[in-house]
N, C-alpha and C positions, 0 to 999 in steps of 0.2 A: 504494500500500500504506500501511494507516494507519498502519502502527509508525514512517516514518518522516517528519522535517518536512525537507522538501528543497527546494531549488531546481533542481533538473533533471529533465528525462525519466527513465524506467522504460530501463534499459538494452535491453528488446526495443525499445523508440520509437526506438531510438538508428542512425542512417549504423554502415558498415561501420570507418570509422575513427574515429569516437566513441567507439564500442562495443572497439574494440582500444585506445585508449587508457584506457578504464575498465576496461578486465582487466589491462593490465600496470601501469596503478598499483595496481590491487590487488593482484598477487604482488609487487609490488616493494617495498612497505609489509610485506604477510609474511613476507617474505625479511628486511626490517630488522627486524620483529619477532623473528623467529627469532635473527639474530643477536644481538641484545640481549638475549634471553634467555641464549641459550649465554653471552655476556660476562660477565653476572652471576651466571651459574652458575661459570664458570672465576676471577669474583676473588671469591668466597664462598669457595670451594677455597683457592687459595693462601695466601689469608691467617686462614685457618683458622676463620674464620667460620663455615664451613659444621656442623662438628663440633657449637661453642656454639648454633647453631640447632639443630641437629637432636637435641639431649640438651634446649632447653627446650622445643622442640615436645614431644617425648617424655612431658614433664611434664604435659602440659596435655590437656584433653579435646578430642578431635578432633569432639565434637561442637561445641565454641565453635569449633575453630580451622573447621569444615565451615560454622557458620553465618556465621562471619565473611569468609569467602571466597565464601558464595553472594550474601552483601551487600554487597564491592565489585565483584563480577563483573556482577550487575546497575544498579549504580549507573556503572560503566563502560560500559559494554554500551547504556544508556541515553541515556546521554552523547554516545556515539558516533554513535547513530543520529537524535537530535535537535537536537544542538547545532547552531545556525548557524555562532559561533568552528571554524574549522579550529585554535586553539593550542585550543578545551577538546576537543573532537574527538584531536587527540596526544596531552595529557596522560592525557587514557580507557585512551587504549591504553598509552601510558607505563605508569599504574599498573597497568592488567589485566596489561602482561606480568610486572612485578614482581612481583603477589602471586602467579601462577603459577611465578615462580622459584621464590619464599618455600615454598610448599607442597611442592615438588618438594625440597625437601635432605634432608629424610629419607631419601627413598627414593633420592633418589642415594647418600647417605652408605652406605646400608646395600649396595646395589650395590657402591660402589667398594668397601668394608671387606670384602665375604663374597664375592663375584663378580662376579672381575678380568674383565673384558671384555663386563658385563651390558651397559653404558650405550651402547658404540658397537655393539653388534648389536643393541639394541632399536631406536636412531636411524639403523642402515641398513633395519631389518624397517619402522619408519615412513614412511620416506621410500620404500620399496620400497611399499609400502601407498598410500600418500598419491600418488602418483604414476601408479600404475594406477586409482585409484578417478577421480583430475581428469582421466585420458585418458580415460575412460569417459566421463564427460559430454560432455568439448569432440570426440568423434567420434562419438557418438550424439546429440548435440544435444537430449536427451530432458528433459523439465522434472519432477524428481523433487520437487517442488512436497508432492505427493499423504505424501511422507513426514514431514510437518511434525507432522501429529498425532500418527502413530506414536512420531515419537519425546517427543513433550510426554510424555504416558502413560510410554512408557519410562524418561523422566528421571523423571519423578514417583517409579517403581515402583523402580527404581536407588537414589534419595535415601532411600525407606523402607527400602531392606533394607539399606543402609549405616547409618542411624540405629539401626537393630535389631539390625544387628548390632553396634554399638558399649555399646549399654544394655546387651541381654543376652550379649554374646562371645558371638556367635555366629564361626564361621569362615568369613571369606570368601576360600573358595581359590581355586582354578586354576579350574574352570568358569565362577565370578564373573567373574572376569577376560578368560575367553575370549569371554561373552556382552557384557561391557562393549569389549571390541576391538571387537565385530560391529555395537554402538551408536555409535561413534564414527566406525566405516567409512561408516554409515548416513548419518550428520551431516556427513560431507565430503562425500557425493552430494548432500545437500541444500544447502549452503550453496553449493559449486560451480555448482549449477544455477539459485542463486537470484544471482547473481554475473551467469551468461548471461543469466539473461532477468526479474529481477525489482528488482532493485536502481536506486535512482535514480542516475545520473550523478553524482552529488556526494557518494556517501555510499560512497566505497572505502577508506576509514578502518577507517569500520563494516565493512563488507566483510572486510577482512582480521581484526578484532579476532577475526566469527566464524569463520573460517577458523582462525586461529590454537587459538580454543580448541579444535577440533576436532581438529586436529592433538596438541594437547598432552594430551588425554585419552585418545589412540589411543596416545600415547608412554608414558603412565602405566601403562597397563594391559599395554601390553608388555611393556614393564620388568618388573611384577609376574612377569610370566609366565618372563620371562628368571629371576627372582631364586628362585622356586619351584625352576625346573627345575635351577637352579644349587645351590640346598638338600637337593635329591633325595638 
């Protein structure tokens, strides 16, 4: 696959214990992503940091803060999949999980503030989510390969009606949100399936970074959906 410069086989080329050692350092990398995240979410909180983010985000146009995050997510994301260094390869993912913390305290903030119990029922709805979507693959064995375009288009189509709706306040409610759940559901099939059988042997960094964001866009819109229904 050309997006990536590797030195190892395509995890299908890959013995049966090759290939299991390339999936559980991928979850195991996610897993630390995950927890890093939460870390940095929990001492943003404490030490009230979280507040002073989230009143200067507040400030600022989410269209700078939107470009600014599509610009280290690619620049991470790139990083990851090309770097030969395994430390620039960590540091990708270091910073991608970062700026995903950074983005996320608004919307925690406003969860924690207005609804008490939004944050742990979105991250059981996710992880409840996230969990039947990766047994679907690893017991179907199915190469969701085919969803790669759909979702290019998708994201494209997502980005403009998020930009649009930020020029013209437009409102983007509860159906936004539920259509973006069903896009991020989408992107854990895919990146899952490209884990079994398309990823090169070396590159479960990368591997997990996508994984991760997939994960954290299914948590976002959850949440929304929690914070809606909790506004009702």
């Amino acid at each position: 696959m050309n997006q990536y410069v590797s030195q190892g086989a395509a995890v299908i080329d890959l013995d049966v214990d090759s290939r299991s050692r390339f999936i559980s350092r991928t979850y195991g990398h996610l897993t630390g992503a995950i927890f890093a995240f939460t870390g940095i979410e929990v001492a943003l909180f404490k030490t009230g940091l979280a507040e002073k983010i989230a009143t200067a985000m507040g400030g600022m146009s989410w269209l700078v803060i939107l470009g600014a995050f599509m610009v280290v997510s690619w620049m991470a994301s790139g990083v990851a999949h090309r770097a030969v260094s395994k430390a620039a390869q960590y540091a990708a993912l270091g910073a991608f999980v970062f700026m995903w913390a950074i983005m996320f305290v608004p919307l925690l903030y406003m969860a924690d503030t207005y609804v008490p119990g939004a944050i742990s029922s979105a991250a059981l709805v996710t992880f409840i989510g996230f969990a039947g979507l990766t047994a679907t693959v690893f017991v179907t064995r199915q190469d969701f390969s085919f969803l790669g375009g759909i979702l290019r288009w998708g994201g494209v189509l997502a980005i403009v009606a998020i930009v649009c709706g930020v020029i013209f306040n437009w409102n983007m409610g509860m159906w936004f949100s539920v259509a973006m759940v069903g896009f991020a559901g989408a992107a854990i099939l895919y990146d899952t399936s490209n884990v079994l059988h398309h990823y090169p042997e070396d590159r479960y960094v990368a591997a997990a970074l996508e994984l991760f964001a997939s994960v954290a866009l299914m948590l976002w819109y959850v949440l929304r959906l929690f914070i809606f229904r909790g506004n009702d």
